[in-house]
DSSP file (Angstrom, degrees, kcal/mol; ACC not computed):
  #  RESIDUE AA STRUCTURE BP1 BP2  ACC     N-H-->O    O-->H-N    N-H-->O    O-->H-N    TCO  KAPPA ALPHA  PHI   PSI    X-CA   Y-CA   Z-CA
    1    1 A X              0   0    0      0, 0.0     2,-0.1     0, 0.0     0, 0.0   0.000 360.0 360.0 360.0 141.1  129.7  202.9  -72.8
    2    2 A X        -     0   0    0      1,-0.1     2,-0.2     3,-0.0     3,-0.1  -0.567 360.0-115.8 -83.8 152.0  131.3  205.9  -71.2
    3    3 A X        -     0   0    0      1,-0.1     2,-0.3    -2,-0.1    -1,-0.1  -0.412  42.2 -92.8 -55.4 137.9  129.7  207.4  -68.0
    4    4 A X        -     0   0    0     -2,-0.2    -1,-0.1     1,-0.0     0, 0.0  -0.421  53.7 -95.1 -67.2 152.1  128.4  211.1  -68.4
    5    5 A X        -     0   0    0     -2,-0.3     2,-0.0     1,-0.1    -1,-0.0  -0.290  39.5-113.4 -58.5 135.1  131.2  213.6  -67.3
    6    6 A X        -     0   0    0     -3,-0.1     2,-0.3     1,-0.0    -1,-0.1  -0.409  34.6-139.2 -68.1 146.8  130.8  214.8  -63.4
    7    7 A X        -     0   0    0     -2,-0.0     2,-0.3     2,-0.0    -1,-0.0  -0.734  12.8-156.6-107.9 145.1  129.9  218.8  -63.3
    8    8 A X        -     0   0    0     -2,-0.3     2,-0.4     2,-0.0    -2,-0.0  -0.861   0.3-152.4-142.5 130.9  131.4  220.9  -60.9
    9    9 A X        +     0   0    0     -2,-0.3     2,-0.3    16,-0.0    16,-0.3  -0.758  17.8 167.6 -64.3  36.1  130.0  224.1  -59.7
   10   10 A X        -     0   0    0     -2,-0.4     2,-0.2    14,-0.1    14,-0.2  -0.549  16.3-161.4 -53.4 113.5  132.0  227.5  -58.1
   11   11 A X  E     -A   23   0A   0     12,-1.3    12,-0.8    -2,-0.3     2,-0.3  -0.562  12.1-166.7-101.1 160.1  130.2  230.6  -57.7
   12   12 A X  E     -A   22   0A   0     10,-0.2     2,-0.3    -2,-0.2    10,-0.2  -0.823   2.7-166.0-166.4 147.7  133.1  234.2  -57.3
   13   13 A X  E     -A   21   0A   0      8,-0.6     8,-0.9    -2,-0.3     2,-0.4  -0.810  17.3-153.9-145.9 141.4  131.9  237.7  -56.2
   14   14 A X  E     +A   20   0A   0     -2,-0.3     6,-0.3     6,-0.3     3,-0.2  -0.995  15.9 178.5-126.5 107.6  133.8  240.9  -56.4
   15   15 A X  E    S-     0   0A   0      4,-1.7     2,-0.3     1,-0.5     5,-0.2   0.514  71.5 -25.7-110.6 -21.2  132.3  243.1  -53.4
   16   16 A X  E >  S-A   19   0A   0      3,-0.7     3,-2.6    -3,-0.0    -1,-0.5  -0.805 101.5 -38.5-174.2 164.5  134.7  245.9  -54.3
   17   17 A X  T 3  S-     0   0    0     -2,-0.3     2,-0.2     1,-0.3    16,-0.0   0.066 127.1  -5.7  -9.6 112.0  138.2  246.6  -56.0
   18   18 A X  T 3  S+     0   0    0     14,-0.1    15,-1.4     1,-0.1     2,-0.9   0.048 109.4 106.1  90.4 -36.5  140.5  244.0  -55.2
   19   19 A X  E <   +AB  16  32A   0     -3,-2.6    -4,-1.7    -2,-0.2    -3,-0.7  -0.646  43.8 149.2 -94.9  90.7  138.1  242.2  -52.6
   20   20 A X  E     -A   14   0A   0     11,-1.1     2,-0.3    -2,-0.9    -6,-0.3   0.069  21.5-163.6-130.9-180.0  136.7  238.9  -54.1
   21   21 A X  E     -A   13   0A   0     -8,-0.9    -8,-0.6     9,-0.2     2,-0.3  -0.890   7.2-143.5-174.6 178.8  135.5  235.4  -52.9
   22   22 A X  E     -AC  12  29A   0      7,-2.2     7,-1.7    -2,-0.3     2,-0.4  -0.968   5.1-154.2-147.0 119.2  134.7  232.1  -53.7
   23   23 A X  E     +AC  11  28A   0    -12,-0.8   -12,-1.3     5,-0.3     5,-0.2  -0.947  25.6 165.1-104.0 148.2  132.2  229.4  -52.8
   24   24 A X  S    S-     0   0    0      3,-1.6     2,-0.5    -2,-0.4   -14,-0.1  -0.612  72.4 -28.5-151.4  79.2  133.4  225.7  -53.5
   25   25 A X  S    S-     0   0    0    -16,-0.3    -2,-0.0     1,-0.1   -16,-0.0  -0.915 127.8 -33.1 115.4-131.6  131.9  223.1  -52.2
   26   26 A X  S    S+     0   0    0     -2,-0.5     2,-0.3     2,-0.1    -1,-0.1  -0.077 119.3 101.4-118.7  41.3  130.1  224.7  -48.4
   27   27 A X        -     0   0    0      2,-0.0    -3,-1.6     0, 0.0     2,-0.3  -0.983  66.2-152.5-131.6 134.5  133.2  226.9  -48.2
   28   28 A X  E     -C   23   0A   0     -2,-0.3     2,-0.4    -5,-0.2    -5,-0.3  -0.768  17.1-162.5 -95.6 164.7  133.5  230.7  -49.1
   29   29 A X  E     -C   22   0A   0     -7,-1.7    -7,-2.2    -2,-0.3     2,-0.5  -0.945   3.2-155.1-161.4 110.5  137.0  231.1  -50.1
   30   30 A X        +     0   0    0     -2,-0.4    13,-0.6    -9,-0.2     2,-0.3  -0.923  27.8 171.2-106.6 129.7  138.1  235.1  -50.0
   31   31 A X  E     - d   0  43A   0     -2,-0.5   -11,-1.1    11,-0.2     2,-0.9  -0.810  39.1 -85.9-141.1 179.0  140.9  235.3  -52.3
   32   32 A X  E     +Bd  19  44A   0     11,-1.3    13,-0.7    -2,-0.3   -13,-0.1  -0.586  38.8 168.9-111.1 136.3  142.8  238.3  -53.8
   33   33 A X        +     0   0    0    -15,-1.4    -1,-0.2    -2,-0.9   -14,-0.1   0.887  38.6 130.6-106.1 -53.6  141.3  240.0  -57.1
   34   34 A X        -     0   0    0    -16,-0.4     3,-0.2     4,-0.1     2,-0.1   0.260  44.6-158.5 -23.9 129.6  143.5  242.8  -57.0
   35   35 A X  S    S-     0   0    0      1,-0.2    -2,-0.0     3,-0.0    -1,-0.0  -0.330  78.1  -8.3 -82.5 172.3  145.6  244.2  -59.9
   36   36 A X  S    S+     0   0    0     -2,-0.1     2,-0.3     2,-0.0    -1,-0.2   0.271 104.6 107.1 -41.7 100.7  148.4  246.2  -58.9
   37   37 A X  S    S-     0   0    0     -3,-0.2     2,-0.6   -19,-0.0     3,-0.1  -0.637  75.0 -75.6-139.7 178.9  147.9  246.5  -55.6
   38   38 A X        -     0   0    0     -2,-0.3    -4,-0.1     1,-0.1    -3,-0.0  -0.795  64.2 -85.4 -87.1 122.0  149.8  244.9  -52.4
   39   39 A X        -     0   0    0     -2,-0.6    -1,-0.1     1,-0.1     3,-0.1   0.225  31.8-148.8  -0.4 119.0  149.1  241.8  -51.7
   40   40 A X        -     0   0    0      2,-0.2     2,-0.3     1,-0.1    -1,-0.1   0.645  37.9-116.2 -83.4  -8.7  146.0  240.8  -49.6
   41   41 A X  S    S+     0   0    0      1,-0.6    -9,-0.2    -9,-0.0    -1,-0.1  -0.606  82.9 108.7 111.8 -70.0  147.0  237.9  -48.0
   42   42 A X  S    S-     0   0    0     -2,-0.3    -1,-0.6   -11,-0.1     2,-0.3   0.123  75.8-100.5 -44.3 170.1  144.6  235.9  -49.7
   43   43 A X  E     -d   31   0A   0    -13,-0.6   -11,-1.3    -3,-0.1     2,-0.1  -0.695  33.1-144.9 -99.8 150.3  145.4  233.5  -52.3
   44   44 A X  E >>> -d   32   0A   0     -2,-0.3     3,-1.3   -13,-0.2     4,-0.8  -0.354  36.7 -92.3 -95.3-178.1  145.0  234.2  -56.3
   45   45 A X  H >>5S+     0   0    0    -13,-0.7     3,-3.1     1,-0.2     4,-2.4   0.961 123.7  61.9 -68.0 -41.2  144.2  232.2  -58.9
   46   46 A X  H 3>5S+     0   0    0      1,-0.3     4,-0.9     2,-0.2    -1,-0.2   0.798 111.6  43.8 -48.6 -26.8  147.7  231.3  -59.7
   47   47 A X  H <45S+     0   0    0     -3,-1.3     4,-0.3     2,-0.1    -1,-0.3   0.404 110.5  53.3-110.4  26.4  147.7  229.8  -56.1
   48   48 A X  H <X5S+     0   0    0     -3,-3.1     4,-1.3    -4,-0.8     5,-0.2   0.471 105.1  53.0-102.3 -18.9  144.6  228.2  -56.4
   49   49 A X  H >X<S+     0   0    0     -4,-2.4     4,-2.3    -5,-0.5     3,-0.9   0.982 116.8  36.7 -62.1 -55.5  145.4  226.5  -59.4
   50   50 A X  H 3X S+     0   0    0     -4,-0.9     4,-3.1     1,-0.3    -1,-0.1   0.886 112.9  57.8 -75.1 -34.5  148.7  225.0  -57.9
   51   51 A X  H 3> S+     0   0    0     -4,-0.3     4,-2.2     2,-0.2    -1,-0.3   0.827 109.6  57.2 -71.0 -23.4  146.5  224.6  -54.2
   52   52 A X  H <X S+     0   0    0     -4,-1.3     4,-2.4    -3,-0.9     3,-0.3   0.971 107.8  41.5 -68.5 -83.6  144.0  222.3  -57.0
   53   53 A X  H  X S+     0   0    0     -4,-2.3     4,-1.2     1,-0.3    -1,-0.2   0.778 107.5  55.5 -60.1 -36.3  146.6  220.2  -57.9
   54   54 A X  H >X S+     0   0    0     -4,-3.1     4,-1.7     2,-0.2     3,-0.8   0.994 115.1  48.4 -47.9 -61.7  148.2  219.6  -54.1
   55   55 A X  H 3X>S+     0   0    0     -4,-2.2     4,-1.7    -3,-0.3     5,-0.5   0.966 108.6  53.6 -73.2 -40.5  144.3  218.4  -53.3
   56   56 A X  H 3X5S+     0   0    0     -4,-2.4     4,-2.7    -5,-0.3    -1,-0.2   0.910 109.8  50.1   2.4 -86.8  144.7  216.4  -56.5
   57   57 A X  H <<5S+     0   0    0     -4,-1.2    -2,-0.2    -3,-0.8     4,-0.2   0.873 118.4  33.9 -14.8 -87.8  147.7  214.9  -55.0
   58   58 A X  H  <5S+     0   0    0     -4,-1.7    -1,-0.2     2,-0.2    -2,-0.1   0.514 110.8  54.5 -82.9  -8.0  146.5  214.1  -52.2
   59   59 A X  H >X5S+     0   0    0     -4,-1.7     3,-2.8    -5,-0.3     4,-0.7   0.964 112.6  48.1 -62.3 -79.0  142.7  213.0  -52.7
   60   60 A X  H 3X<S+     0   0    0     -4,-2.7     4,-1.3    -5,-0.5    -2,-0.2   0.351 104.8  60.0 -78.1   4.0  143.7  210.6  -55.1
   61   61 A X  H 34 S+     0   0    0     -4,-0.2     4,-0.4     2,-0.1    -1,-0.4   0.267 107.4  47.2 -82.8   6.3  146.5  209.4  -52.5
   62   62 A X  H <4 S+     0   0    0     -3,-2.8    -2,-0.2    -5,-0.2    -3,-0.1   0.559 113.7  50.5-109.3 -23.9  143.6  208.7  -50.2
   63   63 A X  H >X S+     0   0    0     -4,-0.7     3,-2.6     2,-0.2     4,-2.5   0.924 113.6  41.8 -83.2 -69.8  142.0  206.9  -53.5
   64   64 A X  H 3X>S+     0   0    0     -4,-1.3     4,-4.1     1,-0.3     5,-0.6   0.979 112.8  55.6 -50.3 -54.6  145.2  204.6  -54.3
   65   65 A X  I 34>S+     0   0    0     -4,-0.4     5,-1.9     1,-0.2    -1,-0.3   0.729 107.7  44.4 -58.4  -2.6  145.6  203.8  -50.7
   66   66 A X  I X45S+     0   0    0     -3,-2.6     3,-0.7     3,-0.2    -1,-0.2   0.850 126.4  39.6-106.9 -40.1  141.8  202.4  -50.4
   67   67 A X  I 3<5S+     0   0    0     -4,-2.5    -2,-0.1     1,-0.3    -3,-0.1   0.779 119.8  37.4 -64.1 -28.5  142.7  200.5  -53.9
   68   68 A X  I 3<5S-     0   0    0     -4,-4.1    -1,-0.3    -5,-0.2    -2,-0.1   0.325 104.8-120.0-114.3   8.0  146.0  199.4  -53.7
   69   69 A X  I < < +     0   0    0     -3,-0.7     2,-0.4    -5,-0.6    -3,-0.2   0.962  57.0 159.6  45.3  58.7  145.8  198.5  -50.1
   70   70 A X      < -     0   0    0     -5,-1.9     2,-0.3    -6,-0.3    -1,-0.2  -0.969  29.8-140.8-124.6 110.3  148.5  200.9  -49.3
   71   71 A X        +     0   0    0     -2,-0.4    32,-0.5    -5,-0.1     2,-0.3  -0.481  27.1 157.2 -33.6  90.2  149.3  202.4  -45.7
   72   72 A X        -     0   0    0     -2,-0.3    29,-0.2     1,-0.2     3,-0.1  -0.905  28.5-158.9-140.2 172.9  150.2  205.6  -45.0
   73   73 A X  S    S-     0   0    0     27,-2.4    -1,-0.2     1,-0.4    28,-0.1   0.749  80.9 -18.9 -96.2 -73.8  150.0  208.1  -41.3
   74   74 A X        -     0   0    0     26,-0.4    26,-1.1     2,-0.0    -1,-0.4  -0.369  58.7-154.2-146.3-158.4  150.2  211.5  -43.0
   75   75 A X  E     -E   99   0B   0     24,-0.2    24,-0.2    -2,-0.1     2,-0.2  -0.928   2.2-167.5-171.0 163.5  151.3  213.1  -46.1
   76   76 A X  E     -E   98   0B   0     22,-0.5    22,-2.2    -2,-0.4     2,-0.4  -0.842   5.9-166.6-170.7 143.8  152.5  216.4  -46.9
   77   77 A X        -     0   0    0     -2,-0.2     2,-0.4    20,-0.2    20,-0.2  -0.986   5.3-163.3-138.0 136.3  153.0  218.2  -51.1
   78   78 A X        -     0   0    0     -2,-0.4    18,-4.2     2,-0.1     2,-0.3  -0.986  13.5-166.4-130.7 120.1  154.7  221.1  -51.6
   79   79 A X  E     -G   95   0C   0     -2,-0.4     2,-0.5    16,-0.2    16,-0.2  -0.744  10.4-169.3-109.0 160.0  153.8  222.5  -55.1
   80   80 A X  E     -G   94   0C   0     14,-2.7    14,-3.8    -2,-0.3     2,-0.4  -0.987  10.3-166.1-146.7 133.8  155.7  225.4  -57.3
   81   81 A X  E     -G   93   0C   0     -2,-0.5     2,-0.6    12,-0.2    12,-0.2  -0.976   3.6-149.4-117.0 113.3  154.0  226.5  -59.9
   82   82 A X  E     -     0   0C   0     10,-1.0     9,-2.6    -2,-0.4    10,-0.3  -0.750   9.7-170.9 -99.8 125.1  155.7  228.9  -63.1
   83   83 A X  E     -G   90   0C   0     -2,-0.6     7,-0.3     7,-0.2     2,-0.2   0.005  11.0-152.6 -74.5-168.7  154.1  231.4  -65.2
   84   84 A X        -     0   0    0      5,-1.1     5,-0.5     3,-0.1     3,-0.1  -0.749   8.6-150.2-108.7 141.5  155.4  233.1  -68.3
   85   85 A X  S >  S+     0   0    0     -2,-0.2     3,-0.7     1,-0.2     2,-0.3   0.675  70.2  83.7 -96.4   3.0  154.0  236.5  -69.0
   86   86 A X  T 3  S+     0   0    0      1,-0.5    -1,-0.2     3,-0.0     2,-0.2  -0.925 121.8   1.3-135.9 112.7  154.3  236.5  -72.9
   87   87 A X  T 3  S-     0   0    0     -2,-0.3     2,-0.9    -3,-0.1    -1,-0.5   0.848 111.3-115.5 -69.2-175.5  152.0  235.1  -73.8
   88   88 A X    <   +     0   0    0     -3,-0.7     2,-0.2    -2,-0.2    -3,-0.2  -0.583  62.6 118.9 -72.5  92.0  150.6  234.6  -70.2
   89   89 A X        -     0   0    0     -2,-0.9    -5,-1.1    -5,-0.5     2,-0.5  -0.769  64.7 -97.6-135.2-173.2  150.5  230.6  -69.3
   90   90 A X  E     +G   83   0C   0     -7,-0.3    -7,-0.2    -2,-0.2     3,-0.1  -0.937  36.1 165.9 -92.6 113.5  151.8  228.0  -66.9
   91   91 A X  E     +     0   0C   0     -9,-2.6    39,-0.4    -2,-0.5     2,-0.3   0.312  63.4  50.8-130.9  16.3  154.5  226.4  -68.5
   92   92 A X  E     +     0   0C   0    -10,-0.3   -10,-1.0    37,-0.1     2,-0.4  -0.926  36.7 166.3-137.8 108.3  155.8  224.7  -65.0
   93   93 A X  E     +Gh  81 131C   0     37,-1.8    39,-1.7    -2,-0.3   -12,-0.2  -0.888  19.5 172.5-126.7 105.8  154.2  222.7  -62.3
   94   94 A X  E     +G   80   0C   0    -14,-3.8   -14,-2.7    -2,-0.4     2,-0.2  -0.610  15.8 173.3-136.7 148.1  157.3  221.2  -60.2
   95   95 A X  E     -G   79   0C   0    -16,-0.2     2,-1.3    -2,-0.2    39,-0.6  -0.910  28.5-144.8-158.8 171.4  156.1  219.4  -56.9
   96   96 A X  E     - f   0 134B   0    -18,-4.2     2,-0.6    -2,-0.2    39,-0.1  -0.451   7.1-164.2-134.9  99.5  157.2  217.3  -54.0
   97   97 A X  E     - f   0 135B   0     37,-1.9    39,-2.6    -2,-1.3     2,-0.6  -0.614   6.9-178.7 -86.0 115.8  155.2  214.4  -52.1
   98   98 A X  E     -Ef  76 136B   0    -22,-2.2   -22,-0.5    -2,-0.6     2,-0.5  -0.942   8.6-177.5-101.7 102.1  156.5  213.4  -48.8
   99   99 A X  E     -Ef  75 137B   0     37,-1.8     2,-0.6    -2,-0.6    39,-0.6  -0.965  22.6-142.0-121.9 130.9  154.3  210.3  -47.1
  100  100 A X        +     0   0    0    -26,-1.1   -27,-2.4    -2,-0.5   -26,-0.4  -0.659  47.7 128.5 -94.4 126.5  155.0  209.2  -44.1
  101  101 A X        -     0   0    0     -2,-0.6   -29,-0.1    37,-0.4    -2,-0.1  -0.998  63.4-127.7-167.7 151.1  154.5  205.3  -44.2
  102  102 A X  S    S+     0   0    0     -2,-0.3   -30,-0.1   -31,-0.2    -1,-0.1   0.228  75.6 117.2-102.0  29.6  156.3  202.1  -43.3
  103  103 A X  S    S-     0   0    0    -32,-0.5    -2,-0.1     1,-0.2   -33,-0.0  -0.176  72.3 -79.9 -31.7 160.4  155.6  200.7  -47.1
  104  104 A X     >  -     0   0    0      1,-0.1     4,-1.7     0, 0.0    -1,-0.2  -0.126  25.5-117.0 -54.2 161.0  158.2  200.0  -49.5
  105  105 A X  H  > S+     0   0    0      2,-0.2     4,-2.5     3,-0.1     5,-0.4   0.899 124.5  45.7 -67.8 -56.2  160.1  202.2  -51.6
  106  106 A X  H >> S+     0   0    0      1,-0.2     3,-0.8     2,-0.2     4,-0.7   0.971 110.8  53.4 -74.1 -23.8  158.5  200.3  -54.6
  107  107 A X  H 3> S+     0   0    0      1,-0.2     4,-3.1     2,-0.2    -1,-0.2   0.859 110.1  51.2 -40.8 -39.3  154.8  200.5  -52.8
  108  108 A X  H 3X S+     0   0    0     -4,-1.7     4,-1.6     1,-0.3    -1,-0.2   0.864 112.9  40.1 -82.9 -17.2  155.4  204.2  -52.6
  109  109 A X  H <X S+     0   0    0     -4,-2.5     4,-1.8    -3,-0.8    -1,-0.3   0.710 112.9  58.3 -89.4  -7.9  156.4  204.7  -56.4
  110  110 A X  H  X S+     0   0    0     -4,-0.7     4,-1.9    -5,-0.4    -1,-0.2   0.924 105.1  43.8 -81.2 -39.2  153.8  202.5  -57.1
  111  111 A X  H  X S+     0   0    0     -4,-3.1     4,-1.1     1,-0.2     3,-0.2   0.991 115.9  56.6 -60.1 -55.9  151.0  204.9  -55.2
  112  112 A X  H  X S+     0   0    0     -4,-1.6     4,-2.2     1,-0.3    -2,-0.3   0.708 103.6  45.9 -57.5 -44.9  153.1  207.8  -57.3
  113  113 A X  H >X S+     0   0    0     -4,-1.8     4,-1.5     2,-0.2     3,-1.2   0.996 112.2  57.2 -78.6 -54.2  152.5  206.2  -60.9
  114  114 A X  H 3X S+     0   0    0     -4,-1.9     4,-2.1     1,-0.3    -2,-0.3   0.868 116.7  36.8 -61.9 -40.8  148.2  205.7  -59.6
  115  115 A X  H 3X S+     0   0    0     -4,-1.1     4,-0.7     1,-0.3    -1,-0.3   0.925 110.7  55.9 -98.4 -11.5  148.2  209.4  -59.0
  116  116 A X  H << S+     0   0    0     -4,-2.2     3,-0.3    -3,-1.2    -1,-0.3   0.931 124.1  28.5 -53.3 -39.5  150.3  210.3  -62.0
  117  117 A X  H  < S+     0   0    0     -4,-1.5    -2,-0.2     1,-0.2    -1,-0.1   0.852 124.2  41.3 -62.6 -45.3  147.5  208.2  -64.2
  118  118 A X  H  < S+     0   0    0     -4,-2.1     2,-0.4   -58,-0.1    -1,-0.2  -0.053  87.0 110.1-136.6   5.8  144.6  208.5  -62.6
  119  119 A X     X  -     0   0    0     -4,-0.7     4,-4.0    -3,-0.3     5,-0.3  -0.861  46.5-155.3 -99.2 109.4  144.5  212.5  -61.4
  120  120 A X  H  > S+     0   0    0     -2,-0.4     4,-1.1     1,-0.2    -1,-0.1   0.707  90.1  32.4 -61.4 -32.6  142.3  214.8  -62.9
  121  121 A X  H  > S+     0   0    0      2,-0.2     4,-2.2     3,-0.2     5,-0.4   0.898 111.0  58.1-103.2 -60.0  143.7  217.6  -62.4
  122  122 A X  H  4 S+     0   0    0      2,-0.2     4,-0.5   -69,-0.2    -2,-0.2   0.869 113.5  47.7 -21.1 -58.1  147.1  216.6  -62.5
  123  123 A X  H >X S+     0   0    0     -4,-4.0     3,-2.6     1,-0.2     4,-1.6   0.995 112.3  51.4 -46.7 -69.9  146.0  215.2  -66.5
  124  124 A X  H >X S+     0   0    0     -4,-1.1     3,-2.4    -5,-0.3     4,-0.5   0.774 111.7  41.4 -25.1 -76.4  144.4  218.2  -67.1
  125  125 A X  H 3X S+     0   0    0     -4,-2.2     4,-1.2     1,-0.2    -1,-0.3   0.602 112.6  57.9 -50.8 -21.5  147.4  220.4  -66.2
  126  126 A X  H <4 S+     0   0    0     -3,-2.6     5,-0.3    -4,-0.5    -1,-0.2   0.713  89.7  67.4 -64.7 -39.6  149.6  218.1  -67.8
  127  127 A X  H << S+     0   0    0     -3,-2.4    -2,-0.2    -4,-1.6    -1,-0.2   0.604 117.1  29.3 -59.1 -35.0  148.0  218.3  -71.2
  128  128 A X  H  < S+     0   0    0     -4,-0.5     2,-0.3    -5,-0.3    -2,-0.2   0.561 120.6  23.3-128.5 -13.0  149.2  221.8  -71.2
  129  129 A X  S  < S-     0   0    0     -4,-1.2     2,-0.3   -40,-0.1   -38,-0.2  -0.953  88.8 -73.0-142.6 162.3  152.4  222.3  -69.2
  130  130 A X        -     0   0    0    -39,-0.4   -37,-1.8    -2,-0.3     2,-0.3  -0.645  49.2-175.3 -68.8 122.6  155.4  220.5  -67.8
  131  131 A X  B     +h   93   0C   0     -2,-0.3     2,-0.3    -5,-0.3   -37,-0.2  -0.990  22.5 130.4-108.0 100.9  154.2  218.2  -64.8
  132  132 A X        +     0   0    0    -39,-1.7     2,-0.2    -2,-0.3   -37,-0.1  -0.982  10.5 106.9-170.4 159.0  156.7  216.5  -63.0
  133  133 A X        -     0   0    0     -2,-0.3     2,-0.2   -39,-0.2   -37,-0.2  -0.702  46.4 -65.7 140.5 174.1  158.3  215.6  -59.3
  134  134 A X  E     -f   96   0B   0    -39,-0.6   -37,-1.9    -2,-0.2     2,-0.5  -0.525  10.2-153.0-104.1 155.2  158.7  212.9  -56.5
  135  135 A X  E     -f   97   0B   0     -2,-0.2     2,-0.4   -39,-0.1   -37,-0.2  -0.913  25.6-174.6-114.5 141.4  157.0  210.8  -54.1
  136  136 A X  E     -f   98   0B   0    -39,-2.6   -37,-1.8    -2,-0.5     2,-0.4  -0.962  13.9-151.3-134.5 135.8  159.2  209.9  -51.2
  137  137 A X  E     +f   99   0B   0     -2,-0.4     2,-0.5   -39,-0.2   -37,-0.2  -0.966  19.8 175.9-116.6 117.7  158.3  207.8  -48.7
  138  138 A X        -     0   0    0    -39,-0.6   -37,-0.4    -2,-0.4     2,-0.3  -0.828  27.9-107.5-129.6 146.3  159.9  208.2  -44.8
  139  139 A X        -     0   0    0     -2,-0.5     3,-0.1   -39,-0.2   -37,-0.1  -0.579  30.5-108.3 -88.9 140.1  159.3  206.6  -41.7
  140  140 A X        -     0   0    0     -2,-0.3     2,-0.3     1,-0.2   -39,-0.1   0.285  38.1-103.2 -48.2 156.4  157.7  207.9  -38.8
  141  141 A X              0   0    0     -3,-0.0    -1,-0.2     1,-0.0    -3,-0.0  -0.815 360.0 360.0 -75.4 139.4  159.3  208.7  -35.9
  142  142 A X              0   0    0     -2,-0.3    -2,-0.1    -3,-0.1    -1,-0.0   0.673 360.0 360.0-109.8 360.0  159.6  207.4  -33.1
């Protein structure tokens, strides 16, 4: 019998043209609402989408390692995400996982297939755009 589906909860506030937030979690998140305007600094939803899937990434490398009894210091994802505007989707999510760890080469593809399976966000995103990139694993320094 399946478990019921987990809920998750995000509140966003527009406090004037262009100026916006987010709560997620216990964190307000000020992010940039603006239409053509310059840039606020903050991130939009196109890089909060792509910052979802790095914490993907890397949650569910914190997950594998507990599971798979797999070893790692630190960790680092660099994601690049590409729209289209006609119509307007994601038709790219390209990214690159660096963990620094004395594991094997096959331990580390092995973590890399668990979060390819087993990532929520990753699936999701997957379902609907091209998902793809490498896990590399390098050793620490001394």
């Amino acid at each position: 019998m399946a478990s019921a589906p987990t809920t998750y909860s995000v509140t966003a506030r527009v406090s004037a043209p262009g100026h916006a937030e987010v709560d997620a979690g216990t964190d307000t998140l000020p992010i940039d609402a603006g239409w053509a305007t310059e840039p606020s600094g903050h991130p939009g939803p196109a890089q909060l989408l792509a910052a979802a899937f790095a914490a993907c990434l890397v949650k569910n490398l914190e997950r594998s390692g507990q599971l798979l009894d797999f070893h790692y210091e630190s960790a680092r994802v660099i994601v690049t995400a590409r729209r289209q505007d006609a119509p307007p989707k994601f038709v790219e999510i390209a990214y690159e996982l660096v963990i620094t760890t004395s594991e094997s080469d096959h331990r580390v593809q092995l973590v890399h297939r668990n979060l390819q399976n087993y990532g929520t966000v990753y699936n999701t995103l997957a379902a609907v755009c091209d998902v793809h990139g490498t896990a590399t694993g390098v050793r620490a320094s001394a």
